[in-house]
C-alpha positions in Angstrom: -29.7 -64.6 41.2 -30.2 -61.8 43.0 -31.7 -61.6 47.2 -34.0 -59.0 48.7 -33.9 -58.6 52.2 -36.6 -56.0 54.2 -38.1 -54.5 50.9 -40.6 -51.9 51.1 -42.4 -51.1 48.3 -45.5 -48.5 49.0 -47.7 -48.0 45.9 -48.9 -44.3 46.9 -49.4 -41.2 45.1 -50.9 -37.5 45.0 -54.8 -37.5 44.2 -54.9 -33.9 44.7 -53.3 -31.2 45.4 -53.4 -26.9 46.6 -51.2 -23.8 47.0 -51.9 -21.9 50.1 -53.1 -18.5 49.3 -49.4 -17.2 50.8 -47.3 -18.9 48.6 -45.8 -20.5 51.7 -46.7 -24.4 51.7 -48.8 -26.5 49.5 -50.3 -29.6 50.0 -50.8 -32.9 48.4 -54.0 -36.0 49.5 -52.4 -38.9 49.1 -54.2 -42.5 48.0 -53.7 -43.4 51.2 -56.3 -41.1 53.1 -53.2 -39.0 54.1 -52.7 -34.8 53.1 -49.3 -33.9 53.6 -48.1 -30.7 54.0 -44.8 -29.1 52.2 -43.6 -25.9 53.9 -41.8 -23.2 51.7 -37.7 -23.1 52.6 -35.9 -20.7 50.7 -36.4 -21.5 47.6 -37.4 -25.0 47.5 -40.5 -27.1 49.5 -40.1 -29.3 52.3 -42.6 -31.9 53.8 -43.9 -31.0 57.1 -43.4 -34.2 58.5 -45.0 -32.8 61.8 -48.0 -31.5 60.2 -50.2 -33.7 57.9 -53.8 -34.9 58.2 -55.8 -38.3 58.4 -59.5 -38.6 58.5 -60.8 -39.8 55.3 -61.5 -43.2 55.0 -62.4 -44.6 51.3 -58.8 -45.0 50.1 -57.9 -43.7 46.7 -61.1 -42.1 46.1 -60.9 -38.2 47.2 -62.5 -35.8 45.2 -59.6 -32.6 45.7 -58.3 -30.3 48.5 -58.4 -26.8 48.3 -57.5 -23.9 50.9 -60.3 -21.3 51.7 -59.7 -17.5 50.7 -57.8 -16.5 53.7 -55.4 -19.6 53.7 -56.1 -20.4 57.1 -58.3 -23.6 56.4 -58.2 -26.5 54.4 -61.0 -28.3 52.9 -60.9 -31.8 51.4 -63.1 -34.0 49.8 -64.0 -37.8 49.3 -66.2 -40.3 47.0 -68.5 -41.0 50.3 -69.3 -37.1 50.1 -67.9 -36.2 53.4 -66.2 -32.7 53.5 -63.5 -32.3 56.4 -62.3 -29.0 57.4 -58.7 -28.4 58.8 -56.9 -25.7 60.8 
């Protein structure tokens, strides 16, 4: 028999996801209303784990992410039909 003590288990994934313009982050909407952002470190990505946004509120349901033209804001998307924009 085995014991588990203090086990987390999170059941969360990417919905969606979009490459800065500049090639130097990318970021990923989560299930759980959450966009993370990965920052580009030498060769490989990072999470920003000071940076990331929270706003929408119908779990599981956005509808994407993308960056506008210039890179410098983030639009995302969910199944109530809200837009939020992000600097």
């Amino acid at each position: 028999m085995v014991k588990l003590l203090n086990v987390l288990i999170q059941n969360i994934f990417l919905i969606a996801t979009a490459v800065n313009p500049s090639g130097l982050n990318w970021v990923g909407q989560q299930s759980n209303n959450l966009i993370i952002v990965y920052d580009k470190k030498a060769e490989n990505f990072r999470m920003n784990r000071k940076k990331n946004f929270k706003g929408h509120v119908s779990a599981g349901y956005a509808c994407g992410v993308t960056f506008l033209a210039d890179g410098q804001i983030l639009a995302s998307g969910d199944s109530e039909g809200r837009v939020f924009f992000w600097d």
